[in-house]
VONUMAR-12106 format. One record per atom (N, C-alpha, C, CB): chain; atom name; x, y, z. Coordinates in Angstrom, 3 decimals, padded with zeros to 6 digits. Glycine has a CB too. Layout:
N
chaine: A; atome: CA; c1: X; c2: Y; c3: Z
...
//
This chain:
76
chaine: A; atome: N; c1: 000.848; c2: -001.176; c3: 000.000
chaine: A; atome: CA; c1: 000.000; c2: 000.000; c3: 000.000
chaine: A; atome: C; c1: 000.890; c2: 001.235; c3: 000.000
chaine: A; atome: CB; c1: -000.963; c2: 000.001; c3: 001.220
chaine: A; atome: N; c1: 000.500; c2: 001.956; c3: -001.023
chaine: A; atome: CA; c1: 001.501; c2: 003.614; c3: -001.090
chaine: A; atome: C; c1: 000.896; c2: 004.329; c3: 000.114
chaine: A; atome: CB; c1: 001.206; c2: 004.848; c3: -002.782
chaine: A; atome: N; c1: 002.328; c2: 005.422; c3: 000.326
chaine: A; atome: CA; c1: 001.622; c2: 006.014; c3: 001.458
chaine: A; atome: C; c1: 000.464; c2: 007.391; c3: 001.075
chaine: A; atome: CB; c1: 002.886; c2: 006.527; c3: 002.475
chaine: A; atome: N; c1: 000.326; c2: 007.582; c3: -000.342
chaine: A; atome: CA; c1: -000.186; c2: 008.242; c3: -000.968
chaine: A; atome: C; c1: -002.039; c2: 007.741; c3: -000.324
chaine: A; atome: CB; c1: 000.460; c2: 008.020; c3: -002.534
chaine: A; atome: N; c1: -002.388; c2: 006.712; c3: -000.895
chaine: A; atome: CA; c1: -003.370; c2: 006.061; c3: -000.387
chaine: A; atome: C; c1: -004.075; c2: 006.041; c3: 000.915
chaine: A; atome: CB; c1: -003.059; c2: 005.167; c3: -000.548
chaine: A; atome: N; c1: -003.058; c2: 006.231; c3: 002.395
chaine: A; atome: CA; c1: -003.254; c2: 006.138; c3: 003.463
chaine: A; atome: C; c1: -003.677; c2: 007.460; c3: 003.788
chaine: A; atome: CB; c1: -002.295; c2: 005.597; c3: 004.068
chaine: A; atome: N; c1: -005.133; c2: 007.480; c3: 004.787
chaine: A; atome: CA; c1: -006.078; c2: 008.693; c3: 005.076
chaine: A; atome: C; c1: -005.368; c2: 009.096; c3: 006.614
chaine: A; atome: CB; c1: -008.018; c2: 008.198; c3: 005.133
chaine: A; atome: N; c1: -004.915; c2: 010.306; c3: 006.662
chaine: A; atome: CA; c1: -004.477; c2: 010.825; c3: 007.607
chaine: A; atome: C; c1: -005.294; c2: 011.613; c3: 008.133
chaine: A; atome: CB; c1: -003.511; c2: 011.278; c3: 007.410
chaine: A; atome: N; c1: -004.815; c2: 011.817; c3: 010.158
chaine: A; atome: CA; c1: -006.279; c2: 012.869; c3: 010.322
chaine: A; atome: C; c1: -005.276; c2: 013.359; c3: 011.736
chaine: A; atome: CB; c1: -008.473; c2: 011.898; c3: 010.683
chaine: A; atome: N; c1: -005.785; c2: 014.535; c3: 012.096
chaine: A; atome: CA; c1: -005.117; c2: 015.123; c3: 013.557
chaine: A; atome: C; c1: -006.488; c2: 014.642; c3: 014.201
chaine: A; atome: CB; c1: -004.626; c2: 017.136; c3: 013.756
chaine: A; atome: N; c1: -005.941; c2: 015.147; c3: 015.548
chaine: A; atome: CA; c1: -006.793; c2: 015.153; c3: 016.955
chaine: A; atome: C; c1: -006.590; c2: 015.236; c3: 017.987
chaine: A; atome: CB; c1: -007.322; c2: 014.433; c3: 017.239
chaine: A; atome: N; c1: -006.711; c2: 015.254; c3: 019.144
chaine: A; atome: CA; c1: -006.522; c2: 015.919; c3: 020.693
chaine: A; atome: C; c1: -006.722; c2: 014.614; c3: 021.213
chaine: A; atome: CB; c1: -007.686; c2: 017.241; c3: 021.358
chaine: A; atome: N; c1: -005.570; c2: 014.138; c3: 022.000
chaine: A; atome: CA; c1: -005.397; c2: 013.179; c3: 023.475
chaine: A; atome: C; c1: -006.201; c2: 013.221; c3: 024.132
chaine: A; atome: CB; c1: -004.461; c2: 013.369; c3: 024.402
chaine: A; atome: N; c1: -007.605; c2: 012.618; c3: 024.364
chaine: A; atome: CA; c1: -008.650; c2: 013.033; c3: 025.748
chaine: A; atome: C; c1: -008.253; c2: 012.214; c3: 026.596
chaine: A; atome: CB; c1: -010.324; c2: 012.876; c3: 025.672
chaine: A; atome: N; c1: -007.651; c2: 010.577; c3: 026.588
chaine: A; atome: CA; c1: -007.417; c2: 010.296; c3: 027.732
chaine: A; atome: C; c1: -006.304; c2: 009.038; c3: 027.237
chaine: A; atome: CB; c1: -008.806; c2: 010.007; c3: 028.639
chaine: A; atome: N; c1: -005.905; c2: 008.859; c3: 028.060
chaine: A; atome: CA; c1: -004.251; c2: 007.715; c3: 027.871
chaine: A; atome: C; c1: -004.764; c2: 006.498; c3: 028.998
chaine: A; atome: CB; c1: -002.150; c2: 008.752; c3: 028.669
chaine: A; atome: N; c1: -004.803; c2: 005.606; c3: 027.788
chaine: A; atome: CA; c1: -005.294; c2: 004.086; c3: 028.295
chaine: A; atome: C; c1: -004.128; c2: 002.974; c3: 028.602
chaine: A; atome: CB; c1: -006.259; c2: 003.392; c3: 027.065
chaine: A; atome: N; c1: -004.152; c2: 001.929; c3: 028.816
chaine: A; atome: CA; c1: -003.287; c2: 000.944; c3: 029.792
chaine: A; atome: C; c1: -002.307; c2: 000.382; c3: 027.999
chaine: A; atome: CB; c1: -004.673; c2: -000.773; c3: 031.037
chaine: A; atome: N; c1: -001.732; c2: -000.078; c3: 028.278
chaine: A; atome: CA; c1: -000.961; c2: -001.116; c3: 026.773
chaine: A; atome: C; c1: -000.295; c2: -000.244; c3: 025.901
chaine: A; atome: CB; c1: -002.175; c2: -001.986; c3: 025.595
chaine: A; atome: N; c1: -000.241; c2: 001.490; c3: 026.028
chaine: A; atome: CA; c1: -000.136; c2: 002.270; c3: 025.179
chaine: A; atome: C; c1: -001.314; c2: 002.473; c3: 024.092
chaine: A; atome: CB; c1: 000.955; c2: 001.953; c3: 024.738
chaine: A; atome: N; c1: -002.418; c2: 002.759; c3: 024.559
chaine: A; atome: CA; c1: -003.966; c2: 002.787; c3: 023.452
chaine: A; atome: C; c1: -004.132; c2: 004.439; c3: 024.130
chaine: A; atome: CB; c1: -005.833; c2: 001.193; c3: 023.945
chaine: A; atome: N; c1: -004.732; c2: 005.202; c3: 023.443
chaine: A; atome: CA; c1: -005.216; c2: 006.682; c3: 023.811
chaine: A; atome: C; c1: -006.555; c2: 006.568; c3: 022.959
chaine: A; atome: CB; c1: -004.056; c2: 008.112; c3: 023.294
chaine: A; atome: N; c1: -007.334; c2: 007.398; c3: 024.305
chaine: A; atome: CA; c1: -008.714; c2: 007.994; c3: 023.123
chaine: A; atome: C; c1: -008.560; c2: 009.288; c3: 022.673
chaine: A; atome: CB; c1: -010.316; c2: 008.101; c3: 023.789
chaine: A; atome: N; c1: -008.652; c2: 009.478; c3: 021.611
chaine: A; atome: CA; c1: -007.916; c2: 010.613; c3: 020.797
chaine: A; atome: C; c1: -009.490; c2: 011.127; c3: 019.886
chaine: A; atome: CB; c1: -006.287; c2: 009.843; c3: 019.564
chaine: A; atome: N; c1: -009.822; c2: 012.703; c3: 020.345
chaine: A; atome: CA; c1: -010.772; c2: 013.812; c3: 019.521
chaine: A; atome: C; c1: -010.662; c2: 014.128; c3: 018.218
chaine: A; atome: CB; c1: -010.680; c2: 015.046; c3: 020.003
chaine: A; atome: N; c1: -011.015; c2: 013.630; c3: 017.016
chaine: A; atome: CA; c1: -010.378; c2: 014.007; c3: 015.607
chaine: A; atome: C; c1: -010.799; c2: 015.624; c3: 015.656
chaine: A; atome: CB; c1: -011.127; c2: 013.020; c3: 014.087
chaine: A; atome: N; c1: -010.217; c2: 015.922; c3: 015.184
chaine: A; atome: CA; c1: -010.558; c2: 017.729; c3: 014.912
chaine: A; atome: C; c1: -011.826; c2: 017.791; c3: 013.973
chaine: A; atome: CB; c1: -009.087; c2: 018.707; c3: 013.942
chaine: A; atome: N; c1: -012.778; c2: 018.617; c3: 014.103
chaine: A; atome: CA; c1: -013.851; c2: 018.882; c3: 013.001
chaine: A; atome: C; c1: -014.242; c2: 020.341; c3: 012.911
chaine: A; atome: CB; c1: -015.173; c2: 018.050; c3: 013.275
chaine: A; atome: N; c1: -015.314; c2: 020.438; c3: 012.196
chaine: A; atome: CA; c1: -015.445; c2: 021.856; c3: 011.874
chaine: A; atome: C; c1: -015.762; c2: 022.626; c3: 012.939
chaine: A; atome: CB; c1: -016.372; c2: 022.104; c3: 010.911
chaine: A; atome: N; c1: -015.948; c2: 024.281; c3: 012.695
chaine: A; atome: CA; c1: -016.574; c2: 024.819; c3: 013.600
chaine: A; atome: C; c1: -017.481; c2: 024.814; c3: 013.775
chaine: A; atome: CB; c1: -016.496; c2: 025.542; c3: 013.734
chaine: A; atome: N; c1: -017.956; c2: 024.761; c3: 015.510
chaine: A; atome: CA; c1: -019.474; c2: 024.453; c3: 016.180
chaine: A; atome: C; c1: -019.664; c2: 022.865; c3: 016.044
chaine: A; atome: CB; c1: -020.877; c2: 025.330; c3: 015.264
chaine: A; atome: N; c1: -018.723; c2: 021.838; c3: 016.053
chaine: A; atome: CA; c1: -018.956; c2: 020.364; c3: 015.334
chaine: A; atome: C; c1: -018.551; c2: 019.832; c3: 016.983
chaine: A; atome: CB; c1: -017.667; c2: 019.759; c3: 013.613
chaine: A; atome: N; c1: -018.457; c2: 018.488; c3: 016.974
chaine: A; atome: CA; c1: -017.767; c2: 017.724; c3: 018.417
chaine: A; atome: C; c1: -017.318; c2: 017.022; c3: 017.589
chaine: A; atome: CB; c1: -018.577; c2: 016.960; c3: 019.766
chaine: A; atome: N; c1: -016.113; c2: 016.799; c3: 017.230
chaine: A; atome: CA; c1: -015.183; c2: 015.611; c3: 016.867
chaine: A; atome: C; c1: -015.429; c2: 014.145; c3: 017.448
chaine: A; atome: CB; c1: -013.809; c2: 015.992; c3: 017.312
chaine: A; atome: N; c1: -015.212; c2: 013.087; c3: 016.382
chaine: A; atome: CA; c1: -015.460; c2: 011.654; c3: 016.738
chaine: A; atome: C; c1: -014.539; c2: 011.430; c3: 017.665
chaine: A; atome: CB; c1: -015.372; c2: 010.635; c3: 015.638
chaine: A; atome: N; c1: -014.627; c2: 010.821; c3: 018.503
chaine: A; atome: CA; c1: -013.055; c2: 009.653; c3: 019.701
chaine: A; atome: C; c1: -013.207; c2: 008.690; c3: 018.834
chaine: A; atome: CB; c1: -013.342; c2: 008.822; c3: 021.835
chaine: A; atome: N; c1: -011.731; c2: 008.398; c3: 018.494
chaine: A; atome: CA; c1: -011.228; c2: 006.986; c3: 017.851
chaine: A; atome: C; c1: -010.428; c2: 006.121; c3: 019.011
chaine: A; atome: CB; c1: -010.098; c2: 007.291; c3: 016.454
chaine: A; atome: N; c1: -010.534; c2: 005.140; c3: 018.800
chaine: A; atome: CA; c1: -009.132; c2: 004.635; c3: 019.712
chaine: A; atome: C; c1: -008.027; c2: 004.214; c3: 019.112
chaine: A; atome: CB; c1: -009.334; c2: 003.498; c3: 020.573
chaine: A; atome: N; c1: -006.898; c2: 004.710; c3: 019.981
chaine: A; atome: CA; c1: -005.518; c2: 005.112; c3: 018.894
chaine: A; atome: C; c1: -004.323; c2: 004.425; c3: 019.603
chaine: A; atome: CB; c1: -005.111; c2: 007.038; c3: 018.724
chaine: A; atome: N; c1: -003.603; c2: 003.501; c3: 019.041
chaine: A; atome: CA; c1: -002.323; c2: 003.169; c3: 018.939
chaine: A; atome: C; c1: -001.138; c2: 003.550; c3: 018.666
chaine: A; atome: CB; c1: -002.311; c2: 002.641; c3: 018.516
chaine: A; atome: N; c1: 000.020; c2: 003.567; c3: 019.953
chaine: A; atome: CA; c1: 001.257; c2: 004.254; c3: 019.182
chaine: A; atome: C; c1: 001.826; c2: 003.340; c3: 018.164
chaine: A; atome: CB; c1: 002.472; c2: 004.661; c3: 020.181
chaine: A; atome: N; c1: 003.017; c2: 004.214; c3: 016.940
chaine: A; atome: CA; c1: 003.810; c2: 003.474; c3: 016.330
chaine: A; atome: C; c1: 004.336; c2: 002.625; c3: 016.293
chaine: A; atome: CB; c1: 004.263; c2: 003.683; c3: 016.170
chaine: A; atome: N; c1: 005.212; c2: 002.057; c3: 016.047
chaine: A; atome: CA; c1: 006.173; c2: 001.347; c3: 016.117
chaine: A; atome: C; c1: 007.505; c2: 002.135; c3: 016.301
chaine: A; atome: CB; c1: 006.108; c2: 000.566; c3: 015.065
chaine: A; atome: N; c1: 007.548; c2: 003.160; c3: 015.460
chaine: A; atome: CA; c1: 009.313; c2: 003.812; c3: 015.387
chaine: A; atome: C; c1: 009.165; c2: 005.019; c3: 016.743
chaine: A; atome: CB; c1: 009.828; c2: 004.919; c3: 013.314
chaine: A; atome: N; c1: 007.878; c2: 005.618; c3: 016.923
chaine: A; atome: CA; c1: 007.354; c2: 006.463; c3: 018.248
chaine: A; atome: C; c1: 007.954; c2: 005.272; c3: 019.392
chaine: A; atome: CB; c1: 005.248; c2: 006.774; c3: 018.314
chaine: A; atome: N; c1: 007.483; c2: 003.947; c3: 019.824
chaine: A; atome: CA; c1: 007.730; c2: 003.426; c3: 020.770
chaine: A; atome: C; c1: 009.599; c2: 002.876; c3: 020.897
chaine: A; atome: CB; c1: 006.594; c2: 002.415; c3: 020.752
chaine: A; atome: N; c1: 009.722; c2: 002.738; c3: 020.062
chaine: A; atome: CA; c1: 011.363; c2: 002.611; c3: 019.808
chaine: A; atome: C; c1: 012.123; c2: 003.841; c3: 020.006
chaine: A; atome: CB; c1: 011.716; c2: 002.176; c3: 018.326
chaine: A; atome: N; c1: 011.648; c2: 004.754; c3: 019.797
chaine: A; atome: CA; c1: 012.435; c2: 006.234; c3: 020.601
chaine: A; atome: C; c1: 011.815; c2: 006.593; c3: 021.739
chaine: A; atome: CB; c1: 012.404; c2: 007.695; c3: 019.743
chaine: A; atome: N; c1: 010.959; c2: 006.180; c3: 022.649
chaine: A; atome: CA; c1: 010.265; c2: 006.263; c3: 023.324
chaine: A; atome: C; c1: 010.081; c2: 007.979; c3: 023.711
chaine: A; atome: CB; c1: 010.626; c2: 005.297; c3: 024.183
chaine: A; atome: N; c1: 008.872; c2: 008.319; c3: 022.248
chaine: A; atome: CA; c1: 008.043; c2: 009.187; c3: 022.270
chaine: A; atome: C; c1: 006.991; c2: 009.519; c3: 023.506
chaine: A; atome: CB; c1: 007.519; c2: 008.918; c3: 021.242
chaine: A; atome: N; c1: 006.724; c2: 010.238; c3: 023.997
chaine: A; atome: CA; c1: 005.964; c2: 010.136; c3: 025.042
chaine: A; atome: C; c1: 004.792; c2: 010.878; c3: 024.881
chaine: A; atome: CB; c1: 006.607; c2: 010.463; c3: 026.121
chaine: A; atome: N; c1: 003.587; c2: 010.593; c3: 024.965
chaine: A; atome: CA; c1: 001.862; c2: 011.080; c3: 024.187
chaine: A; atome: C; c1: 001.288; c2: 011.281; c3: 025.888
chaine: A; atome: CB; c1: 000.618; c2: 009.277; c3: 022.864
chaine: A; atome: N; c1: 000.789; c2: 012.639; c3: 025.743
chaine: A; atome: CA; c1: 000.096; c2: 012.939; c3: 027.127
chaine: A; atome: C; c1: -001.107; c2: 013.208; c3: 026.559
chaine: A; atome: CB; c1: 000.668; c2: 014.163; c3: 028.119
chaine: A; atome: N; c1: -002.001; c2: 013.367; c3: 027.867
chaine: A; atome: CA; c1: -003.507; c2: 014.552; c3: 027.816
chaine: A; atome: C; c1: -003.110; c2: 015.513; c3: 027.000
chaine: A; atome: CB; c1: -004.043; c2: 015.434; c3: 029.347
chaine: A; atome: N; c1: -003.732; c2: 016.118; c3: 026.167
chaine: A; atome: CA; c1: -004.029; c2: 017.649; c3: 025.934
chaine: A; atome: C; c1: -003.219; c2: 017.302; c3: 024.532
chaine: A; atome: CB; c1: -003.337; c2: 019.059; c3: 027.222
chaine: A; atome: N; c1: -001.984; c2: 016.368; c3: 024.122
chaine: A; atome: CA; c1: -001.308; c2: 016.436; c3: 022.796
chaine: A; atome: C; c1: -002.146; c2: 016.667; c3: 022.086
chaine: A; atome: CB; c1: -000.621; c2: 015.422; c3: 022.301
chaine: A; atome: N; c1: -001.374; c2: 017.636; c3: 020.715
chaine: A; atome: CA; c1: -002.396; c2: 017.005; c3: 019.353
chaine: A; atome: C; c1: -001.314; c2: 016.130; c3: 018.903
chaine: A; atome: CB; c1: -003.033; c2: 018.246; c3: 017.903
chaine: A; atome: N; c1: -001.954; c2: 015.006; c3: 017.699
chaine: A; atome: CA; c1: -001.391; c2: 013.651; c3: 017.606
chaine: A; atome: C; c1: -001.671; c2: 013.696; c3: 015.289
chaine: A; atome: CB; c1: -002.754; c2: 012.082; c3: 019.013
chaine: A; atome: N; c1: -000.946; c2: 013.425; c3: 015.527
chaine: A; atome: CA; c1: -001.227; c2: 012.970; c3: 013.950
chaine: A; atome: C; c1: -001.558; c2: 011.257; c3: 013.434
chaine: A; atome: CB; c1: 000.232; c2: 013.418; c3: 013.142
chaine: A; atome: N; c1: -002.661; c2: 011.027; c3: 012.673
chaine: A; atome: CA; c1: -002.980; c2: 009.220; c3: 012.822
chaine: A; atome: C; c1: -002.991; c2: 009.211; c3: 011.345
chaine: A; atome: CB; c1: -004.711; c2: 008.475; c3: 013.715
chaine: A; atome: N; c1: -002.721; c2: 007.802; c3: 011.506
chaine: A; atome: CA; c1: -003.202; c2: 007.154; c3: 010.178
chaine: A; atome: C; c1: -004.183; c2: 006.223; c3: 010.513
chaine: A; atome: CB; c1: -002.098; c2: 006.437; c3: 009.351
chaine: A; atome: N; c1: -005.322; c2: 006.787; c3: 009.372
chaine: A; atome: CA; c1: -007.079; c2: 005.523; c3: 009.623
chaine: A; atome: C; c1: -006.842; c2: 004.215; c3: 009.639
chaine: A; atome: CB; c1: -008.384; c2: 005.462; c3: 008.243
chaine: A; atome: N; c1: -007.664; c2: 003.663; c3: 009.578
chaine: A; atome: CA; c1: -007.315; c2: 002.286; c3: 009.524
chaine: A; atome: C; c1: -008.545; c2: 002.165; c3: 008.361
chaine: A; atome: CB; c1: -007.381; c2: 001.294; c3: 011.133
chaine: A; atome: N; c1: -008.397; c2: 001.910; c3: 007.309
chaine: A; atome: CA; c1: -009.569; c2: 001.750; c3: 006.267
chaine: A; atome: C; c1: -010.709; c2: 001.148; c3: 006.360
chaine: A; atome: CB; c1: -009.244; c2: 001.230; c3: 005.321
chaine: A; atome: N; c1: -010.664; c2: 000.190; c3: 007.419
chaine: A; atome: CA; c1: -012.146; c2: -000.979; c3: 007.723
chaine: A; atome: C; c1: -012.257; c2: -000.512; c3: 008.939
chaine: A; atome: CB; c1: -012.016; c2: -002.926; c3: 007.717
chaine: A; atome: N; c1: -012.504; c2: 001.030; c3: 009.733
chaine: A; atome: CA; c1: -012.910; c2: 001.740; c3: 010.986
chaine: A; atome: C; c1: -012.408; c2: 000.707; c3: 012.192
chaine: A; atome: CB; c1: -014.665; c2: 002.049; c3: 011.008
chaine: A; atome: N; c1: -011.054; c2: 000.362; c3: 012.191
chaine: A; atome: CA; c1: -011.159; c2: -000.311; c3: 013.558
chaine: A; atome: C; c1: -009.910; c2: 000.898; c3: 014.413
chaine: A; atome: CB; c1: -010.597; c2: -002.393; c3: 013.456
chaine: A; atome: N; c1: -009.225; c2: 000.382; c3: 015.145
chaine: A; atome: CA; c1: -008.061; c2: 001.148; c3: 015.861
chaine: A; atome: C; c1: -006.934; c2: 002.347; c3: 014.456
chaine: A; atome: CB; c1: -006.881; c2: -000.488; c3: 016.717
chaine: A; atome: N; c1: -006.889; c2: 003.529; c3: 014.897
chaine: A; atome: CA; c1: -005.867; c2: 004.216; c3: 014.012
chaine: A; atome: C; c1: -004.302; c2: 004.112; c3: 014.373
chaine: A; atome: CB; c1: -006.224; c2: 005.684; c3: 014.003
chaine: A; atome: N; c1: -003.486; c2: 004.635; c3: 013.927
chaine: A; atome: CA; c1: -001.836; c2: 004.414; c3: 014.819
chaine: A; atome: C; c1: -001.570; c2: 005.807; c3: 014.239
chaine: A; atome: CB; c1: -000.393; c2: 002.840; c3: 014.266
chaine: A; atome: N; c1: -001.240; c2: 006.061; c3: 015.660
chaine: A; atome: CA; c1: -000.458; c2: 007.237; c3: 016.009
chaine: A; atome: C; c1: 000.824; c2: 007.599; c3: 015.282
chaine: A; atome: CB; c1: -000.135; c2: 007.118; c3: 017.313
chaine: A; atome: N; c1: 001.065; c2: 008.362; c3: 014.396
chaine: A; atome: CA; c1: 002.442; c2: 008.504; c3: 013.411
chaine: A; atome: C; c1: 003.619; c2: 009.753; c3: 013.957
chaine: A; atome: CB; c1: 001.826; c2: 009.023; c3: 011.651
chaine: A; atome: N; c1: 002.686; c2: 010.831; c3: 014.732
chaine: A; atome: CA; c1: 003.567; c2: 011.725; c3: 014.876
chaine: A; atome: C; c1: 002.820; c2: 012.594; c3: 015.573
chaine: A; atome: CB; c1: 004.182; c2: 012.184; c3: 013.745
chaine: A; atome: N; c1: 003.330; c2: 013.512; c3: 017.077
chaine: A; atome: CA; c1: 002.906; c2: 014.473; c3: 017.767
chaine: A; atome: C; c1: 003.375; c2: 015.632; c3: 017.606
chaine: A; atome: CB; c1: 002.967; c2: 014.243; c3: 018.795
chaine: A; atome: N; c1: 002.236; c2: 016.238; c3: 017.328
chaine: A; atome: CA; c1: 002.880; c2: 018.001; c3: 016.945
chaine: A; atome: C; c1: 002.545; c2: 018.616; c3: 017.953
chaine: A; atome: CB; c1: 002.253; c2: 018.973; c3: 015.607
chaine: A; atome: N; c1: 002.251; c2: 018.533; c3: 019.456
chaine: A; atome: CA; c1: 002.137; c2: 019.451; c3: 020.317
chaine: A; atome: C; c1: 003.039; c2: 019.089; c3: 021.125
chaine: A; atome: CB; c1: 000.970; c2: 019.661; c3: 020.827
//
């Protein structure tokens, strides 16, 4: 799969779960409430041991059949 193909989305850390899983706010329009996905760190994030709090914004990649997204990169 190109990475061209893969649907990317931001969102806000609402809460940090046990195994490394976060429920993460996708961003939406104004006056909107953003969906909670539940979100997985990387692989290359956990190998540098990136560290994802409350309040981050988070950058994901979807998962195409709506199950868990993975966390690619934190910009806050």
């Amino acid at each position: 799969m190109s990475d061209e193909s893969k649907e990317t989305a931001t969102g806000i850390v609402e809460e940090v779960l046990p195994d490394s899983l976060f429920r993460v706010r996708l961003n939406a329009a104004e006056g909107e409430e953003g969906q909670l996905v539940l979100a997985y760190l990387a692989g290359k994030m956990r190998l540098h041991r990136i560290r994802v709090l409350v309040g981050d914004q988070v950058e994901m990649v979807m998962d195409p059949y709506g199950g868990r997204s993975r966390i690619v990169r934190r910009l806050t």
